[in-house]
C-alpha positions as a Python dict, from the first residue, in 0.01 Angstrom:
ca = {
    (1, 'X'): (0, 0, 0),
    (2, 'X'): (57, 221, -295),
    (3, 'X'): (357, 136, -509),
    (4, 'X'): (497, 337, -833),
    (5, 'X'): (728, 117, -1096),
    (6, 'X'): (957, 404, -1247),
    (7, 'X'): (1163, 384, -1554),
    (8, 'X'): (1349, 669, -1775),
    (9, 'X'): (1569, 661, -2031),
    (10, 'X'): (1824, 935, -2094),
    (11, 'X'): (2075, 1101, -2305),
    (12, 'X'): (2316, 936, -2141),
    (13, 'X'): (2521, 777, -1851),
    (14, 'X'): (2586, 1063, -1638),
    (15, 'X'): (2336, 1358, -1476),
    (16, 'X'): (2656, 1516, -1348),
    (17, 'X'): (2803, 1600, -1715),
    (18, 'X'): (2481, 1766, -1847),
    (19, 'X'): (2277, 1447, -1936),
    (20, 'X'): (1909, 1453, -1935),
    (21, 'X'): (1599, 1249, -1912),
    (22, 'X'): (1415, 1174, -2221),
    (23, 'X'): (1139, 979, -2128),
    (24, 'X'): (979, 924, -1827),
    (25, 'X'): (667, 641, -1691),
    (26, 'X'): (529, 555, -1350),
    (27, 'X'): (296, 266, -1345),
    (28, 'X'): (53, 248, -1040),
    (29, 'X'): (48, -97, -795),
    (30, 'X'): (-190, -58, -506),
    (31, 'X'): (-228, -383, -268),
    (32, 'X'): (-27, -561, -550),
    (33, 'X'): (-282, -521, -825),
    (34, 'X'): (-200, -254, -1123),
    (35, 'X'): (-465, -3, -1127),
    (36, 'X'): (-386, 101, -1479),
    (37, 'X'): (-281, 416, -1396),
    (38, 'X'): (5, 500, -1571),
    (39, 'X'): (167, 849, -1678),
    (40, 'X'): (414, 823, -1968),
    (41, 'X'): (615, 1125, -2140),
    (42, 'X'): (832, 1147, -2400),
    (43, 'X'): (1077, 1483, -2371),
    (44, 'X'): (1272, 1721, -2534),
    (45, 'X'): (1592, 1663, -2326),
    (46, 'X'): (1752, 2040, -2468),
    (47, 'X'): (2067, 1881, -2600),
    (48, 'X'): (2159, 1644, -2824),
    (49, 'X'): (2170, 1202, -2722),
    (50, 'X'): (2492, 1013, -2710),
    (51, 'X'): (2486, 736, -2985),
    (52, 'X'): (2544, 475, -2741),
    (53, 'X'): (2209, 555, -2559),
    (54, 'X'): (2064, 624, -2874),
    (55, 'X'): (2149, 257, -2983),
    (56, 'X'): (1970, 164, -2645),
    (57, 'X'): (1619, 333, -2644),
    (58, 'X'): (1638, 474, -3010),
    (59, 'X'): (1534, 792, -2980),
    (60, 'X'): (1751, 1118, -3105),
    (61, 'X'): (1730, 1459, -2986),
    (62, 'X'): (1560, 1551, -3417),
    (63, 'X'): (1293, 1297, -3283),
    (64, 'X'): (1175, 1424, -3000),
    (65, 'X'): (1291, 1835, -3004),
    (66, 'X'): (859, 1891, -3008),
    (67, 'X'): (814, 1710, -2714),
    (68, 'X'): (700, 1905, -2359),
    (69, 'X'): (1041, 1994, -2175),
    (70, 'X'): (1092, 1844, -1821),
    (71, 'X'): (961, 2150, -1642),
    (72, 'X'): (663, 2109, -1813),
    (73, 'X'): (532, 1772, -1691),
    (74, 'X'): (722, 1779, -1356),
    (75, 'X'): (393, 1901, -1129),
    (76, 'X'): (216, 1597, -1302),
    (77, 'X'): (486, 1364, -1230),
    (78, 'X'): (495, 1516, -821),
    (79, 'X'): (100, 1506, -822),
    (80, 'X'): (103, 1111, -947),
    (81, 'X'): (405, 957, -776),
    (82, 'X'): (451, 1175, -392),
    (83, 'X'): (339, 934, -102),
    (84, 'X'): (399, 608, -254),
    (85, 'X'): (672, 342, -219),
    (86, 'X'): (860, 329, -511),
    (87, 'X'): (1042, 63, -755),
    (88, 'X'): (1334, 81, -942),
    (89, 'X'): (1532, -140, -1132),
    (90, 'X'): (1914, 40, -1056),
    (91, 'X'): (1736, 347, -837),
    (92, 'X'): (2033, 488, -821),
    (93, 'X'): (2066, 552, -1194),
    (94, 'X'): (1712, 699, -1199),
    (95, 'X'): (1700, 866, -887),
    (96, 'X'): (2034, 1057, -978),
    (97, 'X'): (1845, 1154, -1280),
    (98, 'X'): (1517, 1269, -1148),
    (99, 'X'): (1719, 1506, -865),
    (100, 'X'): (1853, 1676, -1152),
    (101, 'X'): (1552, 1738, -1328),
    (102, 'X'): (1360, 1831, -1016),
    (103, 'X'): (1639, 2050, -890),
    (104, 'X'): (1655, 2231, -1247),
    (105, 'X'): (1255, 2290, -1279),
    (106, 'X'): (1313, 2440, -852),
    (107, 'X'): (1077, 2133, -728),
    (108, 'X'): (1134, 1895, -467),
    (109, 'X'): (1398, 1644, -459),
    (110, 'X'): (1293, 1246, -472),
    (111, 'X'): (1331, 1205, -114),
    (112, 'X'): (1092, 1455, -23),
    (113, 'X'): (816, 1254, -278),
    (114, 'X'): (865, 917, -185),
    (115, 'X'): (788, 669, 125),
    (116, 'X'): (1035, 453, 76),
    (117, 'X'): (1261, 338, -261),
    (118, 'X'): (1288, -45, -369),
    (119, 'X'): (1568, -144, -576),
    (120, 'X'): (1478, -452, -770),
    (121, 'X'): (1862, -498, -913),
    (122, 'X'): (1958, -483, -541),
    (123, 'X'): (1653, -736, -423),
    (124, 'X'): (1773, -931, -739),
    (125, 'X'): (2139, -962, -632),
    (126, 'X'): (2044, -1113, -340),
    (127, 'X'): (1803, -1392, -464),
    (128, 'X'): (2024, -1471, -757),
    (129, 'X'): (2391, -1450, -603),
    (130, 'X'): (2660, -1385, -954),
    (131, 'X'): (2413, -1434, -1224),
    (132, 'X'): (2312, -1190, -1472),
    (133, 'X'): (1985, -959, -1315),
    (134, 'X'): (1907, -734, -1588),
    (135, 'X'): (1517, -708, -1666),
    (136, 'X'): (1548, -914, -1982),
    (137, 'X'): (1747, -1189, -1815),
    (138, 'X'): (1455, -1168, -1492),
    (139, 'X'): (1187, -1196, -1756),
    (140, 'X'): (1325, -1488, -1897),
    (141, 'X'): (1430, -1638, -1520),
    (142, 'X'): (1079, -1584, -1426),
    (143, 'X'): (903, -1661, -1717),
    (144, 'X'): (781, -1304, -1780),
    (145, 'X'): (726, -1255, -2145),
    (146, 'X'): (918, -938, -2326),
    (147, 'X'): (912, -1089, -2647),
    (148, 'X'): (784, -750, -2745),
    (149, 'X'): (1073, -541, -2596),
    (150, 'X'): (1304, -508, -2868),
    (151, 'X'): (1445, -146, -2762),
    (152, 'X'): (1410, -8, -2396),
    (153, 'X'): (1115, 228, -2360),
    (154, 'X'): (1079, 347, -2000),
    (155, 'X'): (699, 262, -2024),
    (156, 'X'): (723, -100, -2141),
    (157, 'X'): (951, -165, -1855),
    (158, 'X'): (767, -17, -1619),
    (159, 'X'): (529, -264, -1670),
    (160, 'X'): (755, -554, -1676),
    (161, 'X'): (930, -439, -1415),
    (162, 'X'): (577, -468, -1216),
    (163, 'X'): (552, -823, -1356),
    (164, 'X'): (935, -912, -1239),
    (165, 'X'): (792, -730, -879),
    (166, 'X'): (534, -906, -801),
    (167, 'X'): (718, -1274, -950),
    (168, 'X'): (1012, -1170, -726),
    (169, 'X'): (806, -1078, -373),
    (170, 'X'): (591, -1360, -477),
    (171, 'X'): (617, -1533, -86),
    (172, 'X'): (462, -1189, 5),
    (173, 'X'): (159, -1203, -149),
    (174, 'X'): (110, -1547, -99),
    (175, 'X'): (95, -1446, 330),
    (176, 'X'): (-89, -1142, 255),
    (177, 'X'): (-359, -1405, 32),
    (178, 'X'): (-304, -1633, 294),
    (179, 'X'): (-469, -1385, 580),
    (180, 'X'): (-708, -1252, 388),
    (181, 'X'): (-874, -1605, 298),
    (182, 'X'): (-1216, -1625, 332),
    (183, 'X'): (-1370, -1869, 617),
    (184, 'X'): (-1568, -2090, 564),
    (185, 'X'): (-1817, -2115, 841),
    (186, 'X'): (-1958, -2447, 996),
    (187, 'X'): (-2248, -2575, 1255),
    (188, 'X'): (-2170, -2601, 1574),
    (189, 'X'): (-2145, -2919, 1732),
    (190, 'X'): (-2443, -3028, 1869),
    (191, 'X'): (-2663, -2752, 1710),
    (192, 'X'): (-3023, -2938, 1687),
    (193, 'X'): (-3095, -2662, 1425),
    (194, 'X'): (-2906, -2842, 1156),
    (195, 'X'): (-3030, -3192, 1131),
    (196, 'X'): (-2769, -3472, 1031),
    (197, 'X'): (-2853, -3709, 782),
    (198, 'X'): (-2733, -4072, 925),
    (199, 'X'): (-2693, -4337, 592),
    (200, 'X'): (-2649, -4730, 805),
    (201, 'X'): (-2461, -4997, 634),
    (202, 'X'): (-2644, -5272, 515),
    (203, 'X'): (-2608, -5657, 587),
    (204, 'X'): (-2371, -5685, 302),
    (205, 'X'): (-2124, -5341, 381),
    (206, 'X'): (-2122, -5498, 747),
    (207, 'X'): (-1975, -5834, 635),
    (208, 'X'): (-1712, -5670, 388),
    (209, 'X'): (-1620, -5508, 662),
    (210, 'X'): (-1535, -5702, 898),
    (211, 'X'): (-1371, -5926, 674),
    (212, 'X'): (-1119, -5623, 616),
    (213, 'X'): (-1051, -5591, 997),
    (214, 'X'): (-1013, -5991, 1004),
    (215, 'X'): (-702, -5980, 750),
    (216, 'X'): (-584, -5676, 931),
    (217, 'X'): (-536, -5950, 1241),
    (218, 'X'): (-419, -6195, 1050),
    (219, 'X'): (-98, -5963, 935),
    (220, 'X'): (26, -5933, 1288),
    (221, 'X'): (-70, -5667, 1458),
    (222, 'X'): (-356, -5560, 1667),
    (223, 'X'): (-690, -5458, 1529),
    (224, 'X'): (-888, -5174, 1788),
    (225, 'X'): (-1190, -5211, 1579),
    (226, 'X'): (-1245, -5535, 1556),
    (227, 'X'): (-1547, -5654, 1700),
    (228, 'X'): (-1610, -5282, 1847),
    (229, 'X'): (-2014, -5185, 1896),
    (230, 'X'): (-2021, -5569, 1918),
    (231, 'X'): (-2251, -5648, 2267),
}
């Protein structure tokens, strides 16, 4: 299965009032192993970031004015991320954002892209009932390192949000390892083409033997081997 990891980070809260994406990653997942592949843009969002999201990601509209508009990158972004299943951590957020874009550069909306959407916050919710599910508090629950995430940056959590993926599903891929375990293949019984190497005990292994078997009897109970080959 191929599976995308999205992340953006935007202007601000709401596509609805004019806010825009700013920066944009998809990391590539195909039978649960990253390939590597990754696309990663910063843009020029065309208006100016609220401080609060600017406290967030750290990026202001002065920093990244040069920067390819959405338009710009959004054949790229169809051309890497149609026909794959993909993850979100609160898809609704990004989704919302992504339909604007799309709809504004006269491309495709998200549902016509993707095979299906996975939202980790949901899947998170439901494994860890009332506690905090954020990405940083799922690193730290699952022992993910982001020591180096000290702003959000949609292509560093892409990549832990991967990480948090595959720590989350981890029963999956412990079935899918499971089936595809290699066999291990043995002689049939009775096949004369494989001799059997027979090793006796001697006189002294005998004796120590059945000594064991004697205090077996001796403890109460009844001892099948004793005395068995005996003539």
């Amino acid at each position: 299965m191929r599976q995308i990891f999205i992340d953006t980070e935007t202007t601000g809260l709401e596509p609805a009032e004019g806010h825009r994406v700013l920066e944009l990653a998809a990391v590539e997942m195909v039978s649960r192993r990253v390939t590597g592949k990754v696309c990663h843009w910063r843009l020029n969002p065309e208006r100016e970031v609220d401080e609060a999201a600017a406290k967030i990601h750290g990026m202001r509209w002065e920093d990244i004015k040069g920067e390819p508009k959405f338009a710009e990158v959004a054949e790229a972004f169809i051309a890497f991320a149609r026909d794959a299943e993909w993850i979100i951590h609160n898809a609704p957020f990004d989704l919302g954002f992504l339909n604007a874009e799309l709809a504004r550069a006269n491309k495709p909306a998200c549902e016509k892209l993707y095979t299906n959407v996975v939202d980790t916050l949901a899947l998170a919710r439901s494994l860890y009932p009332g506690k905090s599910n954020s990405l940083d508090a799922l690193c730290e629950r699952l022992n993910i390192s982001n020591a180096h995430r000290v702003l959000h940056g949609a292509c560093l959590d892409a990549q832990l949000l991967a990480e948090v993926y595959l720590a989350l599903t981890r029963g999956q891929g412990s079935l899918k390892m499971a089936a595809a375990a290699p066999t291990i293949s043995l002689p049939a019984f009775g096949d004369s083409s494989t001799p059997l190497t027979v090793l006796a005990a001697n006189e002294e292994e005998r004796a120590a033997h059945e000594a064991y078997l004697e205090q077996m009897k001796t403890k109460g109970g009844a001892c099948l081997w004793a005395g068995f080959g005996k003539k």
